[in-house]
C-alpha positions as CSV (number, residue, x, y, z in Angstrom):
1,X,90.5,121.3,110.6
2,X,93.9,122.5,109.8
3,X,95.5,119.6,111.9
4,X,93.7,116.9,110.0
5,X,95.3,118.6,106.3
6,X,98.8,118.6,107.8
7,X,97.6,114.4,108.8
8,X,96.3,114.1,105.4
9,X,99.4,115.4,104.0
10,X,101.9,113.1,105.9
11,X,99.3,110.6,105.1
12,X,100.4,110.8,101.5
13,X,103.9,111.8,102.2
14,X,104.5,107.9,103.8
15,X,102.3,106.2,101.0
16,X,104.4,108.2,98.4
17,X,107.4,106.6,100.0
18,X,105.9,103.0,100.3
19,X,105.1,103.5,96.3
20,X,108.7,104.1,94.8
21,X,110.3,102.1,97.1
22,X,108.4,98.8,98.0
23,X,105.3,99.3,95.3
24,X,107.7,100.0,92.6
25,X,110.3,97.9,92.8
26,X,108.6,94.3,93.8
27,X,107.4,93.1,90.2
28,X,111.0,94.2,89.4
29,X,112.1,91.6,92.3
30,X,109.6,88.7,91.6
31,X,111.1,89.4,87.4
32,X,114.6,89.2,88.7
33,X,113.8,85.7,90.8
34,X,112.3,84.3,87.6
35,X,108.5,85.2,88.1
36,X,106.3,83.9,85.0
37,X,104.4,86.3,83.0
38,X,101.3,85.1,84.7
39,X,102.7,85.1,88.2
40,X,103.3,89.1,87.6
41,X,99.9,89.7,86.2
42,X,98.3,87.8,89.2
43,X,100.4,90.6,91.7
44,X,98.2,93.6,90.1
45,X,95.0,91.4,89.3
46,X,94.9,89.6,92.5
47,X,93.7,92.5,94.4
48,X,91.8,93.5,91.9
49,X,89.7,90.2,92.1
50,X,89.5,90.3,95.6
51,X,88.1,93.7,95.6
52,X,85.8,92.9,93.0
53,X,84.4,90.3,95.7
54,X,84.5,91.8,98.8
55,X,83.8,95.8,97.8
56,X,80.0,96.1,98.0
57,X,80.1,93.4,101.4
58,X,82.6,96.1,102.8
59,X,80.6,99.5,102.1
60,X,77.8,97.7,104.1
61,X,79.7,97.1,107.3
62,X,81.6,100.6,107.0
63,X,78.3,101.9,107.7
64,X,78.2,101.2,111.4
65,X,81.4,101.0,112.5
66,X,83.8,103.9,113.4
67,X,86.0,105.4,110.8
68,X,89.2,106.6,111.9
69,X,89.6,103.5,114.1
70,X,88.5,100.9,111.1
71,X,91.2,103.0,108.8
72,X,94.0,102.9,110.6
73,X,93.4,99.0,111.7
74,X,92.7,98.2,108.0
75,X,95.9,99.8,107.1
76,X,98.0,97.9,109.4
77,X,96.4,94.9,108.4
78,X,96.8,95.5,104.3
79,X,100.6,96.7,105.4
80,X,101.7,93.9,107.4
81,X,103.1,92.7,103.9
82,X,105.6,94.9,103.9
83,X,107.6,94.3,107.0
84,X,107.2,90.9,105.7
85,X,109.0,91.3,103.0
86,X,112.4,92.1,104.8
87,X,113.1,88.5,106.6
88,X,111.4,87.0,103.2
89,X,113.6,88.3,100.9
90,X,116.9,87.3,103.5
91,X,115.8,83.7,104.8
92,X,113.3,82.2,102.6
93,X,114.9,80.3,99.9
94,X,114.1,81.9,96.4
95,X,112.6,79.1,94.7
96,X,109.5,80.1,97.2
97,X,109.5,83.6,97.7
98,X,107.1,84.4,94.3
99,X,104.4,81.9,95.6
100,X,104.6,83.4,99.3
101,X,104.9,86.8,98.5
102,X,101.5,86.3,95.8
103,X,99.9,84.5,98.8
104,X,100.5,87.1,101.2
105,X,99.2,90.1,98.5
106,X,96.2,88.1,98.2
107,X,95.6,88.2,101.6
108,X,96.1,91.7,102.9
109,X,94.0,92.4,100.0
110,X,91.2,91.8,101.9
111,X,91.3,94.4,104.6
112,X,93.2,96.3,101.9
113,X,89.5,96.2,100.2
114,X,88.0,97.9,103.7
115,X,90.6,100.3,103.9
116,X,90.2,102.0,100.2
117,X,86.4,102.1,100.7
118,X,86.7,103.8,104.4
119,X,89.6,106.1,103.6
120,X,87.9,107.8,100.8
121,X,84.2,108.1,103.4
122,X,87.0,109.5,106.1
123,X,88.7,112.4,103.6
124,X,85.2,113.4,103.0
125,X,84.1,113.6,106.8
126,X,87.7,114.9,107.6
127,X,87.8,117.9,105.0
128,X,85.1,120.2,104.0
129,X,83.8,120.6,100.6
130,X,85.4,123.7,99.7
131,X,88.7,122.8,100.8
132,X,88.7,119.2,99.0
133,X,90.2,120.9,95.7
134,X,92.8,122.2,96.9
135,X,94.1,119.4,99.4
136,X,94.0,116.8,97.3
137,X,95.9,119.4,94.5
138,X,98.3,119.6,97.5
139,X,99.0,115.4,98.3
140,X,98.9,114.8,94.3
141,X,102.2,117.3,94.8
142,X,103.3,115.5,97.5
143,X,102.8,112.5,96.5
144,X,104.2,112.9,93.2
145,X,107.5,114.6,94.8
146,X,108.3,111.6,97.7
147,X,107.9,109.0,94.7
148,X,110.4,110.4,92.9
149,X,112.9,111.4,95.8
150,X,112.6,107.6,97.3
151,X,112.3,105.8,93.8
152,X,115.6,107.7,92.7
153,X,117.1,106.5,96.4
154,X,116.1,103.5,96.0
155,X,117.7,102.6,92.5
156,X,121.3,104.4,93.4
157,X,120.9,101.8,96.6
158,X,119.9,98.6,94.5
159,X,122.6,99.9,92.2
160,X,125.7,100.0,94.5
161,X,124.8,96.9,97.2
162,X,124.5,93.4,96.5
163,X,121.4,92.1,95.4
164,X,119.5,90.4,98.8
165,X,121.0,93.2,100.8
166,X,119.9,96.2,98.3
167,X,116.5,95.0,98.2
168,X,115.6,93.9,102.0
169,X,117.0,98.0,102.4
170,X,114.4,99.1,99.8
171,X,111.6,97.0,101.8
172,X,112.3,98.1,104.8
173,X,112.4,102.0,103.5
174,X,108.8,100.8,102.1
175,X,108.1,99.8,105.4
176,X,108.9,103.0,107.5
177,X,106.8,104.7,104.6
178,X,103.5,102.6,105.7
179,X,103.9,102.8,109.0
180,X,104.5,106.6,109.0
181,X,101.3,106.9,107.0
182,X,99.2,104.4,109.1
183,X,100.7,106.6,112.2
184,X,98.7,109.8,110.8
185,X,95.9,108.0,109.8
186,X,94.8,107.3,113.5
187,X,95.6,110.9,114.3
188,X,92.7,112.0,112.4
189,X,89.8,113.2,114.9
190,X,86.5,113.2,112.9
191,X,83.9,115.8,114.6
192,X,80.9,114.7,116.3
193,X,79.8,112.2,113.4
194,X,76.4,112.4,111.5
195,X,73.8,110.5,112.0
196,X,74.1,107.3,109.6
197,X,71.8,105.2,108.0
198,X,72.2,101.7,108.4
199,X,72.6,99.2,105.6
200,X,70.7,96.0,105.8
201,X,70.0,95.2,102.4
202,X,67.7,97.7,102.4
203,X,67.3,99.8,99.0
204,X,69.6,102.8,98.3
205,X,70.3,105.8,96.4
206,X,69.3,109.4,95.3
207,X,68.1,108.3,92.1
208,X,66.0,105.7,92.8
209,X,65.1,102.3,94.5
210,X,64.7,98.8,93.4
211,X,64.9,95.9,95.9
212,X,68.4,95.6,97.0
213,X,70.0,97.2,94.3
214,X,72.0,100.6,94.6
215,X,70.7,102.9,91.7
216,X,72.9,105.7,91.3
217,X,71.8,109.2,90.1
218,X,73.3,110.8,86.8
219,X,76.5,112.4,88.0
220,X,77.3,109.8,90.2
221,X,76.8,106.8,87.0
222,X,79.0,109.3,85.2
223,X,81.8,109.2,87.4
224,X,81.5,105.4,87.7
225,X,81.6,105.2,84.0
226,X,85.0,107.3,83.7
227,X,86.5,105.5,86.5
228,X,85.7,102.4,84.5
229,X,87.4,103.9,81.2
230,X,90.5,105.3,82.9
231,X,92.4,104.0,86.3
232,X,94.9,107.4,86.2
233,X,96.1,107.2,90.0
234,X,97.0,110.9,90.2
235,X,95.2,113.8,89.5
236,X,92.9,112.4,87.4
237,X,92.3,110.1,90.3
238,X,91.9,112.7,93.5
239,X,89.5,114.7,91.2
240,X,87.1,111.9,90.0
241,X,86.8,110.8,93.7
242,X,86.0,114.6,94.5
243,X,83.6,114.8,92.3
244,X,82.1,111.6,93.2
245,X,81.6,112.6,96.8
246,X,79.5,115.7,95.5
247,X,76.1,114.2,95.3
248,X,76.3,111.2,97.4
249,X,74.4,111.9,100.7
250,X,76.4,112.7,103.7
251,X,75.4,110.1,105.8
252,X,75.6,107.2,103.9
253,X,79.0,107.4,102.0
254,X,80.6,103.8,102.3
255,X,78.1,101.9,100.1
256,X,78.7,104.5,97.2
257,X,82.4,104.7,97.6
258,X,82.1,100.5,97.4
259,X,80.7,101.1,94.1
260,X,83.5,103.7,93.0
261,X,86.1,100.5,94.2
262,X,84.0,98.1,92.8
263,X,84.7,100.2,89.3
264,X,88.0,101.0,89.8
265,X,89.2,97.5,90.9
266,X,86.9,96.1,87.6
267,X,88.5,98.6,85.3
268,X,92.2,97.3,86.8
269,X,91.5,93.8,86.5
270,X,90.5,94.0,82.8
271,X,93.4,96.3,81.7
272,X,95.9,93.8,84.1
273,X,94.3,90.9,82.3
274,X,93.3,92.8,79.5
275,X,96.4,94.4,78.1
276,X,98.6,91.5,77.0
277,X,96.2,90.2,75.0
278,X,95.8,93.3,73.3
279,X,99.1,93.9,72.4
280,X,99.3,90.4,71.5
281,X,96.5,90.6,68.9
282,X,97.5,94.0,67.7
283,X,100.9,95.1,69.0
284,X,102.4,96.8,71.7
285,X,102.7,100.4,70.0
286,X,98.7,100.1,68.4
287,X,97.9,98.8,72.2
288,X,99.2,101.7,73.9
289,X,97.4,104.1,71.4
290,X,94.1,102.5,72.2
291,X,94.7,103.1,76.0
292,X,96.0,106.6,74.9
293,X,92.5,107.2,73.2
294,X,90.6,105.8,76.6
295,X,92.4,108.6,78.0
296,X,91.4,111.2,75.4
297,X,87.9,109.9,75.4
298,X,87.9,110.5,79.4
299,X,89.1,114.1,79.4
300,X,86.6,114.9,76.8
301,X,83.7,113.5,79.0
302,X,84.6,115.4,81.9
């Protein structure tokens, strides 16, 4: 049990290094080749979209299929954009690169979709109830600490080298962060795995059931509801999603944690899509207070 924490934790240790150096820095790239406005939105609203689409289609295959083995291959797949990026951003002429590098989010969006849904059904398999708290307390830290360490690299290297050079360096850093995650992800070994029920359209849920239709019971329509007012990636995150996977049943995790994606992605989409228009109507400052109250109203709920 022990081993899978330290995986876990270099797990987010890699992602927290894919995040201030790749994650943070490519809106900044697509700006400084002359991205529209529209052209940035689409890089966050994209994936959004396309987990909006394929969420609920994913849970229902994660049901039967191996979990360890279906996460790591989903996160290579979602993370072959990054070594991408490298020969991209030296070769490919820069009147292109916006259009290929939106094409190629889009598309590793869609096992990118699989891998968010099985991840969070793998955590729960992987660590027991009473230790969730305090390992996900542990890769917030983590994960807050190698964000800051590689985004503060990162900038001093964008700063001092030219610009194609300084930024292929910053994807490839991005790119020995995924891989070093993916790495641990297969090392996981799940114990002998429960018995699963399997999905076929059949009704769900322990609140109730209704055709095809997943009804959700009161702590778990809460959670969905705050995930839907608030998409805080951090603490706030890791503690909704441990409080979601309280009552959802043990053996039939991926549909409910396609609904929890389903919700997230939703609530990213509308703020991506959302936000400018906000500020437009209302200004920037008034904008931000509003999303400050979402936040307010959140914390109070919980």
């Amino acid at each position: 049990m022990r081993r899978h924490f330290y995986h876990l934790y270099a797990d987010i240790a890699g992602f927290g290094v894919l995040s201030g150096s790749t994650l943070a820095f490519l809106a900044i790239y697509m700006a400084r080749l002359g991205a529209s406005n529209w052209q940035i939105g689409l890089l966050t609203a994209g994936p959004a979209l396309v987990n909006l689409v394929l969420a609920l289609p994913a849970g229902r295959w994660l049901v039967t299929r191996p979990l360890t083995a279906t996460v790591f291959w989903t996160s290579i797949g979602q993370r072959l954009l990054y070594p991408l990026l490298v020969p991209l951003c030296l070769w490919v002429p820069a009147a292109w690169q916006n259009a290929v590098i939106l094409v190629l989010v889009m598309l590793t969006s869609i096992p990118g979709t699989v891998l968010a849904i099985g991840f969070n059904a793998l955590f729960a398999e992987a660590v027991p109830e009473v230790w969730r708290g305090e390992v996900v307390g542990r890769r917030n830290a983590i994960l807050a600490l190698t964000v800051l360490v590689s985004t503060l690299g990162c900038g001093q290297v964008l700063r001092v080298l030219p610009f194609t050079i300084g930024y292929a360096i910053v994807f490839a850093v991005g790119t020995v962060g995924a891989l070093y995650s993916s790495y641990h992800l297969a090392r996981i070994r799940l114990p002998q795995p429960l018995p699963r029920r399997v999905w076929r359209g059949a009704p769900l849920g322990v609140g109730g059931r209704s055709g095809r239709v997943l009804i959700p019971d009161a702590p778990l329509t809460r959670t969905l509801a705050l995930r839907v007012l608030t998409s805080e990636r951090l603490a706030l995150g890791g503690a909704l999603a441990n409080r979601l996977l309280e009552p959802i049943p043990t053996d039939d995790r991926p549909p409910y944690l396609a609904l929890y994606n389903l919700a997230l992605n939703g609530a990213m989409l509308l703020g991506s899509l959302g936000g400018t228009a906000i500020a437009n109507a209302i200004g920037l400052c008034e904008a931000l207070f509003v999303a400050t109250g979402l936040r307010l109203v959140t914390a109070l709920l919980l």
